[in-house]
N, C-alpha and C positions, 0 to 999 in steps of 0.2 A: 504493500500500500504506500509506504513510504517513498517507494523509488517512483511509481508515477506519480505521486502528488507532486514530486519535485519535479519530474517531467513537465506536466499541467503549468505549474507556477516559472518553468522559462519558458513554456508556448507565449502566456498572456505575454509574459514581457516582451517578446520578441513580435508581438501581434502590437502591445500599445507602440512600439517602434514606428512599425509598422506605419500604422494609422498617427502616429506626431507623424511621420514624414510625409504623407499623403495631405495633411493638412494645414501643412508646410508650402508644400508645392503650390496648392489651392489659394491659399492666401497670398502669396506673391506671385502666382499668376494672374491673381485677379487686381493686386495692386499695379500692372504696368499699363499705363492708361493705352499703349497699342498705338503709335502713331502711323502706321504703314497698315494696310491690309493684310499684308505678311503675318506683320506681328498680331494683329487681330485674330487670326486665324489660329496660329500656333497658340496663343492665350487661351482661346476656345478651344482649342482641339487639348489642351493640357488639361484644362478645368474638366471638362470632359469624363477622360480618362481618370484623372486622379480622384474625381467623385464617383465615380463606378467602383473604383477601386476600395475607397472608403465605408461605399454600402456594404461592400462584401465583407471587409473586416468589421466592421459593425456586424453583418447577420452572424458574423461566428464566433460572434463573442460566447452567444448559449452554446453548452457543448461542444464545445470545440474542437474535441477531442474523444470518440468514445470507444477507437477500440486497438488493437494493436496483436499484428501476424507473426508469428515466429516461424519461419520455414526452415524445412529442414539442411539445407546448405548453409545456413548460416545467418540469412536476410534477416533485416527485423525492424517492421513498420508499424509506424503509427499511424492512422486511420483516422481521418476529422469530416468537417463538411466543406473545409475551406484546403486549398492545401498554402503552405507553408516554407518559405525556405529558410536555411541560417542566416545568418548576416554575410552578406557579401562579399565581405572583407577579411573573413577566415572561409570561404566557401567557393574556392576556385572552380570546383566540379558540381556548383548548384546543388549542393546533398539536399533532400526535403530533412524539414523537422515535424513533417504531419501530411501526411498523403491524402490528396481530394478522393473522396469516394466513389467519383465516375473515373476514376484513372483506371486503367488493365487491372494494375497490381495489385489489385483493391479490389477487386471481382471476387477471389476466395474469401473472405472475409462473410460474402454470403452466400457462396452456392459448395462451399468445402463441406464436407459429410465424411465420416469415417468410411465408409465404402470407396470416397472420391475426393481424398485428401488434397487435391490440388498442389501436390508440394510441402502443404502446411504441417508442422508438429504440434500446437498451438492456438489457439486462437481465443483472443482474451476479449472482454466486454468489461468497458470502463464508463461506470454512471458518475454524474458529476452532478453537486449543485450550486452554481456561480461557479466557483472556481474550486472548488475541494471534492475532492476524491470521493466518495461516499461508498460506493461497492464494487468489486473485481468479482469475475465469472469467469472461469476457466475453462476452454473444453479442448481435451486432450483428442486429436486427430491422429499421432503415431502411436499404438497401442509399445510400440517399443522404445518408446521413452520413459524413464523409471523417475526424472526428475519431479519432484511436485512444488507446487507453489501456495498451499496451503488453501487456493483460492478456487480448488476442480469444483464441481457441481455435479449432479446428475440427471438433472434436468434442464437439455438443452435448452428448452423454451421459457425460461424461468425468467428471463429478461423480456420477451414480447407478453408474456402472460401480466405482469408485472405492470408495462405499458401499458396494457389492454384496463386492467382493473384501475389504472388511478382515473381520478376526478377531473371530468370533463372542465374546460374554462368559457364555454361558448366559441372559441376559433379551434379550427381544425390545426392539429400538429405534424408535423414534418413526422416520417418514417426511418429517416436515413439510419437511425441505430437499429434497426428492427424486419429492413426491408427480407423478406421469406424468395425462397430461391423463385417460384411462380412467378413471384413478381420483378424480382432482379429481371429475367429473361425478355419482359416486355419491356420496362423501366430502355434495356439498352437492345429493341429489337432492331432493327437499320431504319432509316429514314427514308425507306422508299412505300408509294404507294397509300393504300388508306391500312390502316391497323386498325379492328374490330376487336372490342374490348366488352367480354360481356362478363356479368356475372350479379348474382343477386346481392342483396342488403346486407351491409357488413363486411366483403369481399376484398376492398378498400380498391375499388374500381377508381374512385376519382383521387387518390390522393397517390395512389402510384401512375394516372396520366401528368398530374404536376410533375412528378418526381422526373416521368418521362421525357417531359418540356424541361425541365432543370439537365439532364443528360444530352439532350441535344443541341440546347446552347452553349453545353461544353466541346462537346464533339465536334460542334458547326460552324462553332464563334463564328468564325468570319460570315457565312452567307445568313446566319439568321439573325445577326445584328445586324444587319442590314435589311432584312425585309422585314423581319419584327415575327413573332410568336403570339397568336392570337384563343385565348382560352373562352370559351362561350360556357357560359354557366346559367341555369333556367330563371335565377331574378334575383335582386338585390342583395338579400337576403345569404342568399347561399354565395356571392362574390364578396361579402363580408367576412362567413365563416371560414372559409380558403384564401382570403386575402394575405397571411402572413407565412403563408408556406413556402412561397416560389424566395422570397424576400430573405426567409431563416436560411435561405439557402444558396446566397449569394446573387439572385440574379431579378434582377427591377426590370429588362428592358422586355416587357411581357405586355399585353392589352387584354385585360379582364373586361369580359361587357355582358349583356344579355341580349335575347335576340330584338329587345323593343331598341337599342341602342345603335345598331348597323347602319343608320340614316345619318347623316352626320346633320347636325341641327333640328336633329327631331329626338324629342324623349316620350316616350309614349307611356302615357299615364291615363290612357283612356281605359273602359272593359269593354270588354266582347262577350254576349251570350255565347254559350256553348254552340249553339247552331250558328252565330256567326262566325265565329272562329273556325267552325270546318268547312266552311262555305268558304272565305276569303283564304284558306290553307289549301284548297283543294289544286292541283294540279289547270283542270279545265280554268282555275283564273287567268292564265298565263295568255291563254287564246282568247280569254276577253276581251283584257285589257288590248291585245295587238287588234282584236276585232274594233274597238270604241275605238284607239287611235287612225284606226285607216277610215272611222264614221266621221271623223273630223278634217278629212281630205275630202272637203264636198265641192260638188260641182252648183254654177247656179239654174234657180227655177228659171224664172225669168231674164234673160242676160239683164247684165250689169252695166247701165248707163251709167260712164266716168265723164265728168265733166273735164276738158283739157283747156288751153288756149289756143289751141290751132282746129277747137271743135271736138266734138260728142265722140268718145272711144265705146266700142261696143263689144264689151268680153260676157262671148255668151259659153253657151255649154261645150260646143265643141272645141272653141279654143283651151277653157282649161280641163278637158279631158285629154286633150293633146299633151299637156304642159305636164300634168297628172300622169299618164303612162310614162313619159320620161321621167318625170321625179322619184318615183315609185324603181321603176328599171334599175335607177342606183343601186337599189338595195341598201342604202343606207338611215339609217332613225328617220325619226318625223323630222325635227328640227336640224339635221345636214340636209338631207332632201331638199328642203324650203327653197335653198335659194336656186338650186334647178328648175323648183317649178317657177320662182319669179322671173328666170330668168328667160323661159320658152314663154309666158305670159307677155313680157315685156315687146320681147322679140316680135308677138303676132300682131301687137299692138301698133307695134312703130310700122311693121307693115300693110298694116292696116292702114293706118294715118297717110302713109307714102303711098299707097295708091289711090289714096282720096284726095289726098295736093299735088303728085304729079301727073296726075290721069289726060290723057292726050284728047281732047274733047271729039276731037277725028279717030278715034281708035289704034292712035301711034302707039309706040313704047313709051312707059314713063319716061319723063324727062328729069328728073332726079338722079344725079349721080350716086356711087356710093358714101362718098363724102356726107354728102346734103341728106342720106339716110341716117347715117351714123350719127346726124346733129341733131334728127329729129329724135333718135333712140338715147341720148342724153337726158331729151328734154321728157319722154316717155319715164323713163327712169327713176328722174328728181321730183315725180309726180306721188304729192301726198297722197293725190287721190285716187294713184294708182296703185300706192303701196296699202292703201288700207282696203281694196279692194283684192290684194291676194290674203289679206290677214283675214279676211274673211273666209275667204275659201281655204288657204291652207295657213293656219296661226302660229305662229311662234308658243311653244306650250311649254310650264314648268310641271315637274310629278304631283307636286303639291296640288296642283290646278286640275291636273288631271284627273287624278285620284278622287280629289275631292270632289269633283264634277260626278264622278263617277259613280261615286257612291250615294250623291244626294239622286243618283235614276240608274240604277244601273241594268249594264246593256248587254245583250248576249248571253243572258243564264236562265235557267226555268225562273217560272214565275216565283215558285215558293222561296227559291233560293234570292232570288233578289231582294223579297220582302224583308227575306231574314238579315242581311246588309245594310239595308236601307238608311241612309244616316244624313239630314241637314246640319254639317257643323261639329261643333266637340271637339274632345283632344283626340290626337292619335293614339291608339292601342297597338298593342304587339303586334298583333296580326296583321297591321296595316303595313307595319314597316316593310314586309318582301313586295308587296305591293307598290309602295313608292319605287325602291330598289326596281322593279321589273317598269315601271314604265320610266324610269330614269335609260334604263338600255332600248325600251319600246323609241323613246325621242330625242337621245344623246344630248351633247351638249354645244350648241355653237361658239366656238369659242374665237370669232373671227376678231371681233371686236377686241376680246380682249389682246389676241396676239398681236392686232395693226396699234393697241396703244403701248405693249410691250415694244414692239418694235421701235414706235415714235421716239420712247425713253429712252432706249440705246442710242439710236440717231442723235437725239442728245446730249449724252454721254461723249458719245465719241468725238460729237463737234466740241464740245466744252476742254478733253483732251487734247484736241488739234490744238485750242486755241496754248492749251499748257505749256505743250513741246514749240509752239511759235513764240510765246516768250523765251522760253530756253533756247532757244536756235539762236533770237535775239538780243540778250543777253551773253550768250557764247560770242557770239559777233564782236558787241560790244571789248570781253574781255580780253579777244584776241586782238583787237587795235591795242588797247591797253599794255600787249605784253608783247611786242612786234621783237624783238628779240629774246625770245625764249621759246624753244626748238619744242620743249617736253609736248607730248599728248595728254589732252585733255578730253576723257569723254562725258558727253551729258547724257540730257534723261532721252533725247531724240536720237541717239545713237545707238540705243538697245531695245527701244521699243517703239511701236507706231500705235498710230491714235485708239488703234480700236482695241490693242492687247492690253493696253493704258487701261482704260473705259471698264474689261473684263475685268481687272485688278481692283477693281473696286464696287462691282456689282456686293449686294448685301447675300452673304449666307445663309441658307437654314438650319440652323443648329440645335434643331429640337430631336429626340427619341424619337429613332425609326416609328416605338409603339406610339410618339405622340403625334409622329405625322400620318401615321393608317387610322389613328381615329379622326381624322379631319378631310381625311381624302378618301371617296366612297369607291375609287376604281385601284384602291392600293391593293396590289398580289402580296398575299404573306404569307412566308416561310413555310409555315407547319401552322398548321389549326388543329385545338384540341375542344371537342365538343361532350360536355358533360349534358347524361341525361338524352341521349341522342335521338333514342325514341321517341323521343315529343316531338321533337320539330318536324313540321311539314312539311308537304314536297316544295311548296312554294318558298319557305325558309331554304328548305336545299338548296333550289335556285341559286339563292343570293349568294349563301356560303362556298358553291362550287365555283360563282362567278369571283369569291374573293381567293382562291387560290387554285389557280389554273395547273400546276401542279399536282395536283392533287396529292396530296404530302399533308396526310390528316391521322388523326388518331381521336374515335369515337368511342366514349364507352358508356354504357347502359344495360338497361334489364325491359326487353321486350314486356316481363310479366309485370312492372311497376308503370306500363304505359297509362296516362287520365288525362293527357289535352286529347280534347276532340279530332282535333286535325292531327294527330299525330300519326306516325308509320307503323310504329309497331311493331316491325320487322325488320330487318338487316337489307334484306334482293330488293325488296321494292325501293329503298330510299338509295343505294349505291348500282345495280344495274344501269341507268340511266345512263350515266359517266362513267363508271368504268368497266361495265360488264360483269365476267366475274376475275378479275383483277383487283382482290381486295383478298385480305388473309384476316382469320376468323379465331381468336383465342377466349380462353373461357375462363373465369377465376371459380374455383368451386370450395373454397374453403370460408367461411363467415367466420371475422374475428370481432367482432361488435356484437351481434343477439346473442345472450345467452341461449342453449339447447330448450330453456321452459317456455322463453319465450318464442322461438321460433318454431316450435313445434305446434303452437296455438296460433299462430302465422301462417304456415303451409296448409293447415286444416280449411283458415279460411280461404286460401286461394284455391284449396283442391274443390270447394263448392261450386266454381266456374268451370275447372280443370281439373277432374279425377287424377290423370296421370301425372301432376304437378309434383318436381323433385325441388327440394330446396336445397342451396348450398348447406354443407355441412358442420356443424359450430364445434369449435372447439373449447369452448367454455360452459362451464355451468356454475350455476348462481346459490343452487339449491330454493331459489324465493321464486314463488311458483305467482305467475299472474292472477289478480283475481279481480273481479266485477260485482257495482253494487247498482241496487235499482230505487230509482230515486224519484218524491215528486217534487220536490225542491232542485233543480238540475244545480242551478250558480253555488244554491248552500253544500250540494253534496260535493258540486268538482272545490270547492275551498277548502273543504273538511279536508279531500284526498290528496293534494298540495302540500295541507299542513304534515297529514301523513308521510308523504314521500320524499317529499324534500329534504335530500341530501345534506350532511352540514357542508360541504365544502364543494358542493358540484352543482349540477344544472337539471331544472326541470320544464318539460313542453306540456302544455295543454293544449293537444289537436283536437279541433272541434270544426264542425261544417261553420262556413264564413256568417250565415244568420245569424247564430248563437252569440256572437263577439259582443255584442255591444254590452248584452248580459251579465256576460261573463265576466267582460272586464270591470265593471262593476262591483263584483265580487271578488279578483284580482286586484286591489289598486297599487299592489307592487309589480305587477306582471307588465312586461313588453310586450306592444303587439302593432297593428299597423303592416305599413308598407314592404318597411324596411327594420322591422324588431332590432331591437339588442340585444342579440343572443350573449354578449358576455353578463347579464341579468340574470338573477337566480331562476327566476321563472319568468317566462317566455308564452305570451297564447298565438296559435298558428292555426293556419288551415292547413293539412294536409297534400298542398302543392308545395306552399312554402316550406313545408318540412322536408323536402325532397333532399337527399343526399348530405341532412344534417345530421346531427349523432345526442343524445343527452342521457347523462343517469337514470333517470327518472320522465316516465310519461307516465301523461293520464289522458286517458280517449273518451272522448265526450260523446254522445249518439250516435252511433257506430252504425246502426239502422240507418241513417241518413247519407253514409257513405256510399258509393261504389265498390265495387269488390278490390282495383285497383289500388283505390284511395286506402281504402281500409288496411291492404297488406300495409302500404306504407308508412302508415300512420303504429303501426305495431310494431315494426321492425326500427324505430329510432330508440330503443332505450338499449341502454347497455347493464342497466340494474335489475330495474325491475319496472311490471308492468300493471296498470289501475284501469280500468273499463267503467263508466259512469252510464247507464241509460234510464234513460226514463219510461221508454216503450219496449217491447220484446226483441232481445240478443236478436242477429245475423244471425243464420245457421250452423256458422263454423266458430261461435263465440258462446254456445250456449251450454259447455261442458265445462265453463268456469266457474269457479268456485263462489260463493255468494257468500260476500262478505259483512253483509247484514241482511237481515231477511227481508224477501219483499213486503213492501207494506199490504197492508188488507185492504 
C-alpha cells in the first residue's frame, strides 16, 4: 500500500506540473497583444492547445491512477485515464509514469483471464479517494508465480461489484476502472461503417458508446478533431446525466444535442400528440414535402399582365411552363432552380417586347439588332414588376416558411393524417425539426448574394493592400535618394508579397471547436455519430442524421424491446437498409449490471405479456429486497409515504409516473425535481417514463403502472439498482400482479 501511495503522491505532483505549465503558457499567450496576423494566429492556435491540454489534466485529477500490469518479462505499468510522462528533462526516451487506457498496452488490463494471460503475471486494481490509496486487489494471472503481495483476492469481480452497489449521484460515471472484456471489444471495434449496439436495461449500452467516442478520438485525433464527434441523446434530461463522462475523461471537443436541437436556430419546445409525431416521423413525409415544394412552382391562371415602359408584357402559361421545364431539368432545390427559371422568363419577355418594337409593319425581319435586344433585356431584367411576377410563380422560400405553410394545410397525405398535423403557429417540436432539415435540402440555399458581397470585401481588401505596398514602394523610393551611396539591399513589404497575399494575411479566422462550429452549421459532415436510444428515432430523423454524416461512420445502441415514441423503428433492417444495405455489423451486450435478479425478473414477466418468448439480459447481482406494491386511494399521500420509505440516505430516488399525475404529485413532493429538464443530482426526482430512459437510481417508485404501455412500463422498472415500490390505485398490469402487497387493499 505504501509503495503506491507514494507512487499516487509523484503522479499528482508531476500532473500539478503539468497543468502550472499549461497555465503558464495560457496566460502569456494570451498577454501578447498579436500585432501581425502571424502572431494572432500562433497566440490562438497556442491558447488552443494548451486549454485542451489543461481540461485533460483537470479531468484526471479523479482517479488518476487505478490500476497497474506486471508482465511476465519484466514490464511494469501503471494504468490511468490520462497518460502521463516524466519530466523531460530526466526522460530522454519519453518513459510514461501512467499509461492512457486506450493505449495497446493497456488492453490486458481488461481482456487478460487466467486461460489468456496476455503476457500478464499480475494484474492489480488501485481504488483511490482524492488522492490516497484506499484499497489494492490483486489477481494473480501466472499460477507459477509463488510471490504474494498480501493484497490477492478471490473474487475477480469484487471491484465492478463494489462499483455497481455504491450510491448513485444523479450523473452517470465513467467505466474506465471496470470496463468487462464485452465491452472492451466494442469500446475499440475499428471505425468503419455503422456498429449496432444492442442490449437490454442495465447492459451499460450507452456508457460504453461514450467510452467508445473517448477511444476514437484517441485513435483518430487528427481527422475527428476536425470534423467533431456528434453524440444524440433522447432529451435534456438524459444529456445532463452523461454530461461528465466524455469530460472525466479527457476529451470536450464532443456535441451533445437531442434530436429537437439539429436545426441550428431552432429549439423545439413544442409537443406533439402521439398520432402527430408518427405522422410527421413517417417516411411518406419526405415525398410530401418535395410534392408541396414543386405545388409552389405554379404556373399562371390567367396570364400575367406586367406593366413595363416600353408597354404591357404578357407572361402567360406557356411561357412559364417553358421556363419551369428548364428550371426543374436542373435538378437542382427550389431556391438554385429560381434563377433558371427567371432567367428563361426574362429571356421570353425581352423577346416578346423585340418583336412588338421591331416588327417590320411590311412583314420584313425585325429591325433590331442584337445589340438593341440585349438593351431591351436589361431593361426587362431591372423590372420590379417583372421580378415580383416570377416570385409569384416561382418564390424565393425559407424551411421555416415552408414548413410552417405546410402545416397550417397540409398537402399530399390522407385526410386523417393531415388532421392529425394540422397546426396554425406555436413552437417547434421534435418532430418538426427533420422536417425543417428535409425541406432545407427540398430548397437549398442561395447563397449568390452572399458570395458577390464576400467577394466585394476582398476587392476591398486587396485594393486597400495595393494602396499599403504603394506607400512602401514610395517610401523605399524616397529612402533610396536618401542613401545614393550605399550599395547594401534593402527589401520591403512589396518585395515579398502582392496585394492580394497581403489582403489573405489578414482575412479574420474561425477559431471556435470543430463541435462549436457543427452546431451552427446545418450541412456540417461529422466524424462519427453516436446515437443513444436509436430505436426511437424515425425514418425521417434518419434522414437528417445520414445526411449529417455521409460516411456513415456511426455507432447506435438501443433495445428494440424498450421502443415508446410512436414514430419510432423499432428494429435494426428497416432504419439502416436504406443506406447501407446490409453493410452494418450487429453486437449484442447480454449481461445486466444495474437490475438486480428481483427486480428484473418482475421486469421480463411484464414484457413477456406482449412477448411470451421474451429473454432478458442476465443480472449479475442480487439484492435479496424483493419489489413490492401497494394499493392506494390516496395516490400523492401513498407515492410520499413510499419516498419517505425508500429513500436512500446517500443516493437517489425516481418517481415514474404517467405525465397527468405531475402536477399532483409534485405537490406532495415539494423537495422533488421535475419538469423539462429535472435535477437529477436531487434526492428525489419525478419523471415520466420517457425521460427516465437510459437513466439509473437506487430507489424507484412507479406510480399507475395500469396507465403505462407495456414498453413504458418495462422501463420504468428496470431504472433502480436497489430496490423496487409499485403504487396503484386501480388493478396491477398483468405481469405486476404477483407482487407482494405491502399493505392491504383497502375495503
Amino acid at each position: 500500500m505504501r509503495n503506491e501511495q507514494e507512487f499516487i503522491d509523484l503522479l499528482h505532483e508531476r500532473l500539478a506540473e503539468l497543468r502550472a505549465g499549461a497555465e503558464t503558457a495560457v496566460a502569456e499567450a494570451l498577454a501578447q497583444a498579436g500585432s501581425t496576423f502571424q502572431a494572432r494566429l500562433e497566440r490562438d492556435v497556442m491558447v488552443a492547445e494548451q486549454s485542451g491540454l489543461l481540461s485533460a489534466f483537470n479531468a484526471g485529477e479523479r482517479g488518476l491512477c487505478f490500476g497497474r500490469l506486471a508482465f511476465r518479462d519484466g514490464r511494469d505499468h501503471h494504468i490511468g485515464r490520462i497518460g502521463i510522462r516524466r519530466d523531460a528533462a530526466d526522460n530522454a526516451e519519453r518513459t510514461p509514469l501512467v499509461i492512457d487506457w486506450r493505449a495497446e498496452v493497456a488492453r490486458p488490463f481488461y481482456l487478460a483471464t487466467g486461460h489468456t494471460p496476455m503476457g500478464l503475471r499480475r494484474r492489480r486494481h488501485i481504488t483511490t479517494e482524492g488522492r490516497r490509496v484506499t484499497a489494492l486487489h490483486d489477481e494473480i494471472l501466472d499460477l507459477t508465480d509463488t510471490e504474494r503481495t498480501g493484497h490477492e483476492g478471490s473474487d475477480a469481480d469484487a471491484v465492478l461489484l463494489s462499483a455497481l452497489d455504491a450510491a448513485r449521484t444523479g450523473r452517470m460515471h465513467d467505466i474506465v476502472q471496470t470496463i468487462q472484456a464485452e465491452q472492451d471489444r466494442i469500446i475499440r471495434a475499428p471505425q468503419r461503417g455503422v456498429l449496432v449496439v444492442e442490449g437490454g436495461p442495465g447492459t451499460g449500452k450507452t456508457v460504453v458508446a461514450l467510452h467508445r467516442a473517448a477511444y476514437l478520438l484517441y485513435a483518430h485525433r487528427e481527422q475527428l478533431s476536425r470534423r467533431a464527434v456528434l453524440i444524440l441523446g433522447p432529451n435534456p434530461a438524459f444529456l445532463g446525466y452523461i454530461g461528465e463522462v466524455l469530460p472525466s475523461l479527457g476529451e470536450t471537443g464532443v456535441l451533445l444535442a437531442t434530436p429537437g436541437e439539429l436545426f441550428p436556430g431552432v429549439t423545439a419546445t413544442g409537443t406533439d400528440t402521439p398520432r402527430a409525431a408518427a405522422v410527421k416521423g413517417a417516411a411518406a413525409m419526405a415525398d410530401a414535402l418535395a410534392a408541396y415544394v414543386r405545388d409552389r412552382q405554379v404556373l399562371p391562371g390567367p396570364a400575367l399582365v406586367i406593366d413595363h415602359e416600353d408597354g404591357e408584357l404578357l407572361l402567360d402559361a406557356d411561357i412559364a411552363s417553358d421556363a419551369r421545364h428548364h428550371a426543374r431539368a436542373t435538378k437542382l432545390p427550389h431556391n438554385l432552380a429560381r434563377p433558371y427559371f427567371a432567367f428563361h422568363v426574362i429571356d421570353a419577355l425581352t423577346r416578346q417586347l423585340a418583336d412588338r418594337i421591331g416588327a417590320d409593319p411590311y412583314g420584313g425581319p425585325n429591325f433590331l439588332g442584337p445589340d438593341d435586344i440585349a438593351q431591351l433585356g436589361k431593361g426587362v431584367a431591372a423590372s420590379r414588376e417583372v421580378h415580383a411576377a416570377i416570385d409569384e410563380l416561382w418564390p424565393q422560400l425559407t424551411p421555416r416558411q415552408l414548413v410552417a405553410d405546410f402545416l397550417a394545410e397540409p398537402a399530399h397525405l390522407p385526410a386523417a393524417d393531415a388532421g392529425a398535423i394540422r397546426r396554425t403557429g406555436g413552437p417547434w417540436t421534435p418532430a418538426d425539426v427533420p422536417l425543417l432539415d428535409e425541406a432545407a435540402e427540398l430548397l437549398g440555399e442561395d447563397d449568390s448574394a452572399a458570395r458577390a458581397a464576400a467577394e466585394a470585401e476582398r476587392q476591398r481588401r486587396i485594393a486597400y493592400a495595393q494602396g499599403v505596398l504603394d506607400l512602401s514602394y514610395g517610401s523605399r523610393t524616397q529612402e533610396f535618394e536618401d542613401r545614393e551611396d550605399d550599395d547594401s539591399e534593402v527589401l520591403a513589404a512589396h518585395d515579398l508579397v502582392d496585394a492580394e497575399r497581403l489582403a489573405e494575411r489578414h482575412e479574420e479566422e474561425d477559431h471556435r471547436s470543430a463541435a462549436e462550429r457543427a452546431a451552427a452549421d446545418r450541412t456540417w459532415a461529422f466524424g462519427h455519430i453516436i446515437v443513444d436510444e436509436a430505436q426511437e428515432l424515425s425514418p425521417m430523423a434518419w434522414r437528417l442524421l445520414m445526411r449529417r454524416c455521409p460516411a456513415r461512420s456511426m455507432t447506435l445502441v438501443g433495445d428494440p424491446a424498450q421502443t415508446s415514441e410512436p414514430g419510432g423503428c423499432g428494429a435494426w433492417a428497416p432504419i439502416l437498409e436504406p443506406y447501407v444495405g446490409d453493410r452494418w455489423e450487429h453486437v449484442r451486450l447480454g449481461v445486466n449490471y444495474r437490475t438486480p435478479a428481483e427486480i428484473m425478473t418482475v421486469a421480463a414477466d411484464v414484457l413477456r405479456t406482449a412477448d411470451p418468448s421474451f429473454e432478458p439480459p442476465r443480472s449479475i447481482r442480487s439484492t435479496d429486497v424483493r419489489p413490492w406494491a401497494q394499493h392506494a386511494e390516496d395516490l400523492p399521500g401513498a407515492v410520499a409515504a413510499a419516498v419517505a420509505r425508500e429513500l436512500p440516505q446517500d443516493g437517489r430516488l425516481a418517481v415514474i409516473a404517467p405525465r397527468a399525475h405531475h402536477a399532483a404529485l409534485s405537490a406532495a413532493l415539494p423537495d422533488a425535481s421535475y419538469g423539462p429538464a429535472p435535477d437529477l443530482t436531487r434526492p428525489v426526482v419525478l419523471l415520466d417514463p420517457r425521460q427516465a430512459k437510459g437513466l439509473e437510481f437506487d430507489a424507484v417508485v412507479v406510480a399507475e403502472p395500469a396507465e403505462f404501455t407495456v414498453s413504458d412500463l418495462y422501463v420504468a422498472l428496470t431504472r433502480a439498482t436497489q430496490s423496487l415500490a409499485v403504487i396503484h390505485t386501480g388493478a396491477l398490469p398483468e405481469g405486476l400482479r404477483a407482487l407482494p402487497q405491502a399493505v392491504p387493499a383497502a375495503s
